[in-house]
C-alpha positions in Angstrom: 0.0 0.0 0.0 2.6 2.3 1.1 4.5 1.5 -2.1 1.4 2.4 -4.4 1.4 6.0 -2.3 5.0 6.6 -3.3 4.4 5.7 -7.1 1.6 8.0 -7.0 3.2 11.0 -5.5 6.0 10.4 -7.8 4.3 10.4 -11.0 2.3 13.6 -10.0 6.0 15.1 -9.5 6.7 13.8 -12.9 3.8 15.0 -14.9 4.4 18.7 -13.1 7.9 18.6 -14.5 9.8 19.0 -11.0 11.8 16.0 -11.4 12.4 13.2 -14.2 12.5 9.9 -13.4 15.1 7.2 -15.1 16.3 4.1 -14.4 19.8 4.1 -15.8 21.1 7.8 -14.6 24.3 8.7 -16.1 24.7 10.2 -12.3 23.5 9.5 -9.0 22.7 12.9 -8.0 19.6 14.1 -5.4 17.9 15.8 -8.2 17.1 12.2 -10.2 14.5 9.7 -8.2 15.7 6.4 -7.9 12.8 3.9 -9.2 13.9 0.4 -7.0 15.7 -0.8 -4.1 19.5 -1.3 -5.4 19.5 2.3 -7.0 18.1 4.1 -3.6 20.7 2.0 -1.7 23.2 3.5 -3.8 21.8 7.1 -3.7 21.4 6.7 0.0 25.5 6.0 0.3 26.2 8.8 -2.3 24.1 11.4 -0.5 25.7 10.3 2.9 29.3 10.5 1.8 28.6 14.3 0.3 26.5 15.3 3.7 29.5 13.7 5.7 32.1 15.8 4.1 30.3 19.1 4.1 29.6 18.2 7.7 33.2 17.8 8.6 34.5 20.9 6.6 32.0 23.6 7.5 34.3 25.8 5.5 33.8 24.7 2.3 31.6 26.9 -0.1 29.0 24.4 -1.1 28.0 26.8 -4.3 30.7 25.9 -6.3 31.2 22.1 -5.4 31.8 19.9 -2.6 35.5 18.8 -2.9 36.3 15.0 -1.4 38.8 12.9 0.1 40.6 10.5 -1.9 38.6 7.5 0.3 35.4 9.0 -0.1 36.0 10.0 -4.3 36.6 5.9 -4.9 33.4 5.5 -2.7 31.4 7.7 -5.1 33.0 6.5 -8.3 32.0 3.0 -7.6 28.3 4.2 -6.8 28.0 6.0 -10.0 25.9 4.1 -12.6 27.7 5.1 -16.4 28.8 2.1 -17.7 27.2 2.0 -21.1 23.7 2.2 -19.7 23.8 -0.6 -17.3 25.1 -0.2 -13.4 28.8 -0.3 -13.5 30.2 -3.1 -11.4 31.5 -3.1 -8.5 34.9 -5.0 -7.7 32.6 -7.8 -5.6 29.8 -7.9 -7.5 30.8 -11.2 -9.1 30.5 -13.4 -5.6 27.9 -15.0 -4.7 25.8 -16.5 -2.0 27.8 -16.3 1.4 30.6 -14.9 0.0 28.4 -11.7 -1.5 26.6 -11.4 2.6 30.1 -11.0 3.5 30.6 -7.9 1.5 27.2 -6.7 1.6 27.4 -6.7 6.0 31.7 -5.1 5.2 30.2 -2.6 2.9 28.1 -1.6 5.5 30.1 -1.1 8.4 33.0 0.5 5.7 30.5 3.4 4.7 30.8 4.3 8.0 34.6 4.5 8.3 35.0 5.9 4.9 37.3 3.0 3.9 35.4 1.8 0.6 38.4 1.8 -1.3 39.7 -0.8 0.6 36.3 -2.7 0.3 37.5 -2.3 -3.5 40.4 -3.4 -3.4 39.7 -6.6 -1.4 37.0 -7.7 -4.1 39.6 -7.3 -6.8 41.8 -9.7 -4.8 40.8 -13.2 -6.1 40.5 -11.4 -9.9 44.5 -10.2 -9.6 45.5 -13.2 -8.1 44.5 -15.6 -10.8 45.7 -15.3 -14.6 43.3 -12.4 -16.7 42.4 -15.6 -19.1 41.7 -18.0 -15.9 39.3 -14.9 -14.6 37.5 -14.7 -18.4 37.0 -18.5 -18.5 35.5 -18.3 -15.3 33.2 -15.2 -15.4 32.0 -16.7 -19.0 31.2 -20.1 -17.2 29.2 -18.4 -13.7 27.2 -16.3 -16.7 26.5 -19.3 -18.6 25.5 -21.1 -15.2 23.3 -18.3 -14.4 21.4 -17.8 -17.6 20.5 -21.6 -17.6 19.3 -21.5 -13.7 17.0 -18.3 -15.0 13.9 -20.8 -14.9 14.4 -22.7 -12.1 12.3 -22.4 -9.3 13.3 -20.0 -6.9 13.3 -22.6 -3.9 15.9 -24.3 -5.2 19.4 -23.8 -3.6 22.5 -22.3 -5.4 24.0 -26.3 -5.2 21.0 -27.6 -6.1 21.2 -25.3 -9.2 24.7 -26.0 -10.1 24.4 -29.7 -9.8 21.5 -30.2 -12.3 23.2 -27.2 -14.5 26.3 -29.9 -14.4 24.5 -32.5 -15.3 22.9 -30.8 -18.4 26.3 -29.7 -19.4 27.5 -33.1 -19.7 25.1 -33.8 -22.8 26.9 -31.7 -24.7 30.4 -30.8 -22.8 33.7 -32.4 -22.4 35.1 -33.1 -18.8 37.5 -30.6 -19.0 34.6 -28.0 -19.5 32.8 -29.2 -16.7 35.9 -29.4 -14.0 36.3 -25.7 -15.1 32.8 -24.7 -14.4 32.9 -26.8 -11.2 35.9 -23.8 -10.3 34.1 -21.2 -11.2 31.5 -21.8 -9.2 33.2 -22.7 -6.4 35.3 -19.4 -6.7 31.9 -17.3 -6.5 30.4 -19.4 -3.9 31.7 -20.8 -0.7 32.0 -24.1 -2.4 29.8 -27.2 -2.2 28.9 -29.8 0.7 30.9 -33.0 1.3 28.1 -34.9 -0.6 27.7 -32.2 -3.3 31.0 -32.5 -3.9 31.1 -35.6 -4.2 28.5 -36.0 -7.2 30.0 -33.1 -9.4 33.5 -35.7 -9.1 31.5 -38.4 -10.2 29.9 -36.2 -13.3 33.5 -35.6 -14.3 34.5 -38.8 -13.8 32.0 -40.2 -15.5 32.3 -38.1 -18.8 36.0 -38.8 -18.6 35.2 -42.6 -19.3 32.8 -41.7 -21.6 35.9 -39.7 -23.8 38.5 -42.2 -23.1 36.1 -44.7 -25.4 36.2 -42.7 -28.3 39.3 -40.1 -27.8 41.9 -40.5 -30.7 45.8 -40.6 -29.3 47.0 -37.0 -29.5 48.8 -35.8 -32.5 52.6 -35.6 -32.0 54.9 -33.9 -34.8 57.9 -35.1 -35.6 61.4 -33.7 -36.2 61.0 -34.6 -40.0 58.1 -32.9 -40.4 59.9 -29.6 -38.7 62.9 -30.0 -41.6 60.1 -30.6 -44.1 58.5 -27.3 -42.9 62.4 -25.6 -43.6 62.8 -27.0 -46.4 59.7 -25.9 -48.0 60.4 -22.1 -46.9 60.1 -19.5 -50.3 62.1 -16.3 -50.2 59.4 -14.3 -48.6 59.0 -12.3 -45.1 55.8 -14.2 -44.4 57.1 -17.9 -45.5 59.9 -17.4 -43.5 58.0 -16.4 -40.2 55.4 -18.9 -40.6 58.5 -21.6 -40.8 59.9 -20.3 -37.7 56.8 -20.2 -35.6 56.6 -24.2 -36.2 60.3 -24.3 -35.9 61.0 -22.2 -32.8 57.7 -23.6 -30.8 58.7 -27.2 -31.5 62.1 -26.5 -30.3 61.6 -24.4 -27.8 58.7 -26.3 -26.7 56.9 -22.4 -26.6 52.7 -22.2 -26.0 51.2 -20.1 -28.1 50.6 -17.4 -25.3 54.9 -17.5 -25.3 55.8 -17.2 -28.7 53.4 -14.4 -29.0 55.5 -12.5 -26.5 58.7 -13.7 -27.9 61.1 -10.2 -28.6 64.4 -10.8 -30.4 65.8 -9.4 -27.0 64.6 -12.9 -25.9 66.7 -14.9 -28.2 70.2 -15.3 -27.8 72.6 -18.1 -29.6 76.1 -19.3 -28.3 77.7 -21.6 -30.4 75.3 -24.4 -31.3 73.0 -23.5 -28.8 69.8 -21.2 -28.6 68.4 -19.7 -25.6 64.9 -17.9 -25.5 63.8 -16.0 -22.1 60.4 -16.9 -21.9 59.0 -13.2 -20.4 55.8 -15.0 -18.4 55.2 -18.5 -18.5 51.2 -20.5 -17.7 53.4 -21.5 -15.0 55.1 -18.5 -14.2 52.2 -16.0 -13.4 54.3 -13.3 -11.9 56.5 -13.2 -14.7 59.8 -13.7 -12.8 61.1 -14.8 -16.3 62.6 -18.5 -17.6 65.0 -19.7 -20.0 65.4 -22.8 -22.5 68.1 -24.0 -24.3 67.7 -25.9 -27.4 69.9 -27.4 -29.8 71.0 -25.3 -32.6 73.7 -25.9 -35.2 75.4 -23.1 -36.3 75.0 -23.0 -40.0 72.2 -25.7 -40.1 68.9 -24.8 -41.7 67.2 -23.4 -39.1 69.7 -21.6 -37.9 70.1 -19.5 -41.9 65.9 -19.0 -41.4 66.7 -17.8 -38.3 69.0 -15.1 -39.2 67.6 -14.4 -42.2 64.6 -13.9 -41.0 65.8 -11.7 -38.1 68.1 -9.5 -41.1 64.3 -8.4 -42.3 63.5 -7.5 -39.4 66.1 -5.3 -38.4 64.6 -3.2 -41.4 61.3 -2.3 -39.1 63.3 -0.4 -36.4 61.5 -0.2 -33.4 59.6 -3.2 -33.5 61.0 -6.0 -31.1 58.6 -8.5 -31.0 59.5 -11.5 -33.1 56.4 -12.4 -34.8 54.4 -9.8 -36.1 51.5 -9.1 -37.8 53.3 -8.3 -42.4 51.1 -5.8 -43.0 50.9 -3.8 -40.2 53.8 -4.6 -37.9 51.7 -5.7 -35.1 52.4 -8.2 -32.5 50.5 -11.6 -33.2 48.1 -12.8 -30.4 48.3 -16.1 -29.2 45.0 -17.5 -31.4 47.4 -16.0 -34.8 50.2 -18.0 -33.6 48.1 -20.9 -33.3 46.0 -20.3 -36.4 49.8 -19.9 -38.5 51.1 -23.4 -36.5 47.7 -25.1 -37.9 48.2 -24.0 -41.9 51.6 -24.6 -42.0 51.4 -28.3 -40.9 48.6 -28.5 -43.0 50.8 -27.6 -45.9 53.2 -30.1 -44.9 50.3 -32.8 -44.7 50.2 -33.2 -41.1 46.3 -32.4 -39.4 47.9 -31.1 -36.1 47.8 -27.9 -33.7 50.5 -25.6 -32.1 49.9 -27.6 -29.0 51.0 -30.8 -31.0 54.7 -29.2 -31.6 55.3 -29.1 -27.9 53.8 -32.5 -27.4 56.1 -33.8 -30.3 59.1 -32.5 -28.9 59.0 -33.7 -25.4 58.4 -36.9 -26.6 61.6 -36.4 -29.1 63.4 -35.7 -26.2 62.5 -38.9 -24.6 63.3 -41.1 -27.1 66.3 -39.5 -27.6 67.6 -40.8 -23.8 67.0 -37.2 -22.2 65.4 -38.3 -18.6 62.1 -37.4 -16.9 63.2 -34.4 -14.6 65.5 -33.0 -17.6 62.5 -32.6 -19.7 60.5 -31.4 -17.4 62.6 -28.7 -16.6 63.1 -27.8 -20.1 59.2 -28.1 -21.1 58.8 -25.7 -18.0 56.1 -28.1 -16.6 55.1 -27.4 -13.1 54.2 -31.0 -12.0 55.3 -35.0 -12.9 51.7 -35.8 -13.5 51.5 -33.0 -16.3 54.3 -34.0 -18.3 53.1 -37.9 -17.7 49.8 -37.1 -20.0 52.5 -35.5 -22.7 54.5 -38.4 -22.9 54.4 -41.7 -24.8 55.4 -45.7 -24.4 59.5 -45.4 -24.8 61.9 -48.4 -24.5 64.6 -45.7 -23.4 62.3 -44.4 -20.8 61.9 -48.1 -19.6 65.6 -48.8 -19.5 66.3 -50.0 -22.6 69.8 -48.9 -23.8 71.0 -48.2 -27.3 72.7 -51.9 -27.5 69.5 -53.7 -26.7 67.2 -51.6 -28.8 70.3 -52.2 -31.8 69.7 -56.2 -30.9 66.0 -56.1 -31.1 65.5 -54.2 -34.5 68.8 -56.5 -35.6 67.3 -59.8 -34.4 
């Protein structure tokens, strides 16, 4: 009832032209009405943090503007609603359940205290402290979640929502898709129950069986195919670069992420050996920086691309970055380094991805008698089991030496 008086009252103020009512102000200001409960929240905190200053600082002329703190700017900055004519988000806004109480009650008691900007900065916490395309997988998976849950009924709990939402992404999702939704939500929420938990295992599990029936064995390229890719090169910028982004990734067993980043200030040859500083590594989130060292004749084939390549682009001065875009000297993203990989082994008959060059190699490396921990290092794997899934059956990795595996292929 009381509701139906204020709607009332407010479109007589409307209709007489003393105020204009929106839903999406450019501003929260006092002179626009706020038309539900989330935008007079925010008008309320606005309105306080002005009164609150002008309070404090009787001084200031309040004709020409009310000047605020630093604390008290970021407060209003968050509160205002410009973001391309939706609410601009706040640094929490992405939590959910228990985890978005928490802020709501902090938020509440940091008003107060004027010490919203640390309110911010907390929320961005968990976003800065996970890899910008870990955060984007995520936020795209919670949105996905939460479109899907848009027509279940409201009694239904957040984990009862995600469970069936898990379930109806299995019919058409791989396991790898699910176990990254089942993080996500987790990240947003304050996880799931013992038993809940237990069941979103078991979906993953399950659809992990399911693939293992029908999954091909993974692509690896060979060494051959590398020379074949050299050899084919044509006296052009763009042949030659193409060549060398198969030929430095296989190699230097680079993701696609880390020859985009690649700078010639990066690459460095002594003798018959190349070393690449690999600026930030999947791995290596706070970029302290590592190196591999590859094998690399002096005067062999790849070594002439190489410097031949690196000749033309001493031509573009100013540009550092390795692999660049022909026609407008841009640095390739990850997706045109992996695109390039794709076409070029194509061309060389092989149906294989970037990933496939780094898969190949470790496994060269193998068979080639270098041992477990030596590859890992120079794959820059973080753990045993990663580098496990990379690797194929080898006699030499089951201690077969050179003689024997001579005496079995002579026998």
């Amino acid at each position: 009832m009381q509701r139906a008086v204020h709607r009332e009252e407010l479109n007589k103020l409307v209709e007489s032209g003393v105020v204009v009512e929106t839903v999406s102000p450019k501003v929260v200001s006092s002179l626009h009405v706020a038309v539900n409960d989330e935008a007079i929240r925010r008008q309320r905190r606005v309105s306080h943090v002005v009164a609150t200053t002008i309070k404090e600082h009787p001084e200031i002329d309040t004709s020409i503007g009310v000047p605020l703190s630093k604390g008290s700017r970021n407060h209003v900055q968050l509160e205002q609603m410009s973001f391309n004519g939706f609410e601009k988000p706040r640094s929490w806004d992405w939590h959910e359940g228990h985890k978005a109480a928490f802020f709501e009650s902090l938020v509440e008691e940091a008003e107060r205290a004027g010490l919203m900007h640390l309110v911010d900065s907390l929320g961005k916490a968990p976003v800065e402290a996970r890899a910008v395309s870990t955060m984007k997988a995520y936020a795209g998976e919670n949105q996905r979640r939460i479109n899907w849950s848009k027509s279940l009924p409201a009694s239904l709990s957040e984990e009862h929502r995600f469970t069936l939402y898990l379930v109806d992404r299995a019919m058409s999702a791989g396991s790898s898709s699910l176990a990254k939704a089942a993080a996500a939500f987790k990240l947003a929420n304050d996880g799931l129950s013992p038993f809940a938990s237990q069941l979103v295992s078991d979906v993953i599990k399950a659809q992990r069986r399911k693939e293992s029936e029908s999954r091909a064995q993974p692509t690896q390229v060979s060494v051959n195919t590398v020379s074949k890719i050299v050899d084919m090169v044509q006296d052009d910028e763009k042949s030659e670069r193409n060549a060398l982004v198969v030929t430095l990734s296989f190699y230097g067993l680079l993701r696609a992420e880390e020859a985009s980043m690649l700078k010639w200030s990066d690459v460095h040859q002594s003798g018959n050996m190349l070393k690449l500083k690999i600026r930030r590594a999947k791995n290596d989130q706070l970029a302290r920086g590592r190196e591999t060292f590859c094998d690399w004749p002096e005067g062999s084939k790849r070594d002439c691309l190489l410097k031949r390549f690196r000749a033309r682009a001493s031509m573009r001065p100013g540009l550092d970055f390795v692999f660049q875009n022909i026609l407008n000297g841009t640095k390739l993203t990850p997706s045109a380094i992996s695109g390039i990989a794709k076409d070029t082994l194509a061309a060389a008959g092989v149906s294989a991805t970037h990933h496939s060059l780094r898969r190949g190699r470790a496994n060269h490396l193998q068979q080639s008698g270098v041992d477990f921990q030596a590859i890992k290092e120079t794959c820059r794997w973080r753990s045993d089991a990663g580098l496990r899934c990379y690797l194929s059956d080898s006699p030499r990795a089951q201690g077969f030496t050179v003689t024997e595996l001579g005496d079995e292929v002579g026998g």
